[in-house]
C-alpha positions as CSV (number, residue, x, y, z in Angstrom):
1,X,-16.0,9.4,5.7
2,X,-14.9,8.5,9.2
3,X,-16.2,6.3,11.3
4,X,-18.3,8.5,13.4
5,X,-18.8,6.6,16.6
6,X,-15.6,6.3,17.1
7,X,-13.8,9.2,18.8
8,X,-10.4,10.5,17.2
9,X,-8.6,9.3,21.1
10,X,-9.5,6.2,20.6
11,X,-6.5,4.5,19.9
12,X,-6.1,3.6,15.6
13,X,-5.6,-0.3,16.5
14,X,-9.4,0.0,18.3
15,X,-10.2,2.3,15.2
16,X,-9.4,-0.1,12.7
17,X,-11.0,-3.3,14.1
18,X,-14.2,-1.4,14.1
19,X,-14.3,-0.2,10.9
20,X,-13.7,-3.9,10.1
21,X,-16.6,-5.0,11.7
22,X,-18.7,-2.6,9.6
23,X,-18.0,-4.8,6.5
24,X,-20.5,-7.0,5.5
25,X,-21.2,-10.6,5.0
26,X,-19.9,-11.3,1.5
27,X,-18.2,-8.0,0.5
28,X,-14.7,-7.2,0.9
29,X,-12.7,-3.6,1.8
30,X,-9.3,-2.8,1.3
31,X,-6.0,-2.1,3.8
32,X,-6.9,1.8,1.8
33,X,-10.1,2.1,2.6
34,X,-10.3,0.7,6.0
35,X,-7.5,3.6,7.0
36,X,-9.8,5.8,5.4
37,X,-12.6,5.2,7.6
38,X,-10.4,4.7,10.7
39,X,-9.2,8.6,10.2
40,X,-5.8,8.1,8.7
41,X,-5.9,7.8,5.3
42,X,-2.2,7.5,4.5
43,X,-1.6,4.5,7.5
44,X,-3.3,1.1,4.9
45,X,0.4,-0.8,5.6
46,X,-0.5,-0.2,9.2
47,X,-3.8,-0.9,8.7
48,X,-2.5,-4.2,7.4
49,X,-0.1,-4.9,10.7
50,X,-3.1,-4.7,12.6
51,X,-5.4,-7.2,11.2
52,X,-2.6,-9.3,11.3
53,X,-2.1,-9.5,14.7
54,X,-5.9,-9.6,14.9
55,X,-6.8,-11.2,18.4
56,X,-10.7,-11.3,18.0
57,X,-11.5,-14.2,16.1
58,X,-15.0,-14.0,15.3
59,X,-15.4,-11.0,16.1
60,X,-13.6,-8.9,13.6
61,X,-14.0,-10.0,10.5
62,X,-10.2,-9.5,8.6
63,X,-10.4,-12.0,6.4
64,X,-12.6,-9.4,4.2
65,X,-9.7,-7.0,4.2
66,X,-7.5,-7.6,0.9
67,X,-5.4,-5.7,-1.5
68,X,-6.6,-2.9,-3.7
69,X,-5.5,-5.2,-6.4
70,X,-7.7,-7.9,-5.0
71,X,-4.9,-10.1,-3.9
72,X,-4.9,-12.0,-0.5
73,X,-2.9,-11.2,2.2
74,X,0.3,-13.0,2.7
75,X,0.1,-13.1,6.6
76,X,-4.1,-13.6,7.0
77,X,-3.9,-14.4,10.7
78,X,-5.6,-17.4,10.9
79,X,-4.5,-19.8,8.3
80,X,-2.6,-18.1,5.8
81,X,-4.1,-16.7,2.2
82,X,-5.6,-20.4,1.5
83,X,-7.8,-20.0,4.7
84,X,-8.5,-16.7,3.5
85,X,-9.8,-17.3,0.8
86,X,-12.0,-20.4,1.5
87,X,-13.6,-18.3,4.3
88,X,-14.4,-15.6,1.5
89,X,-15.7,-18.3,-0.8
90,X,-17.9,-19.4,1.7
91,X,-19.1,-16.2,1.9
92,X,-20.0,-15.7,-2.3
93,X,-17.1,-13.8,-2.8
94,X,-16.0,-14.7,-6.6
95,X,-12.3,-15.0,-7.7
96,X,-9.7,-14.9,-10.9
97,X,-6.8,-17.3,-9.6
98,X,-6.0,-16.3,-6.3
99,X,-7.6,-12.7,-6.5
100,X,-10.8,-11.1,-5.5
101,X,-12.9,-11.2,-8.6
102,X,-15.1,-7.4,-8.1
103,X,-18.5,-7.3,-9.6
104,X,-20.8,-4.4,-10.1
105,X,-20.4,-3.7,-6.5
106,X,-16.5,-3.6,-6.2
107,X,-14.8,-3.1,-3.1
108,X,-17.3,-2.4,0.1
109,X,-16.6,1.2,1.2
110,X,-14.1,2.1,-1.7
111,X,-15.6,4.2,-3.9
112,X,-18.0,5.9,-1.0
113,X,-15.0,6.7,1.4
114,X,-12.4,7.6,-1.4
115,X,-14.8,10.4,-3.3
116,X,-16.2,11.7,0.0
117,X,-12.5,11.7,1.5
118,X,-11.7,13.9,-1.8
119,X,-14.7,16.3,-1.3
């Protein structure tokens, strides 16, 4: 599943940040599955240079981006994987250590985006 308002022109940087923004208060998505919705399914390491390079503070929430694995990212943008994951706490995201603990509902997008990009 793509993002459909955004046109396939549109540069993947702009692409990615608003597939970000679709993530919701107190779930998380992956570097995967964001690609996935930003039309390049095989581009999550690029996925991950963008976010972290992420000038909209605020505005593009990257901080709910992790690992598949649930791990942090190394280089979170604003404040390293400690800030990261304090913003996530805040947020009612649950963890094991220093990764993303998934409940029932998993990764946000994942399982959607993965079977339909199968289908």
């Amino acid at each position: 599943m793509k993002i459909s308002n955004v046109k396939s022109d549109v540069p993947f940087s702009a692409r990615v940040y608003e597939a970000v923004k679709l993530i919701p208060c107190g779930r998380v998505s992956s570097y995967g599955a964001v690609a996935v919705m930003a039309g390049s399914p095989n581009a999550a390491r690029a996925v991950g240079n963008i976010l972290h390079k992420n000038p909209y503070l605020g505005q593009v929430p990257c901080h709910r981006v992790v690992h598949s694995d649930g791990r942090l990212a190394d280089g979170f943008v604003f404040g390293g994987p400690g800030e990261q994951k304090r913003m996530l706490m805040e947020e009612g995201i649950a963890f094991n250590g220093e990764c993303v603990l998934f409940g029932e509902e998993g990764l946000y997008f994942e399982e959607t985006i993965y079977s339909k990009a199968k289908e």
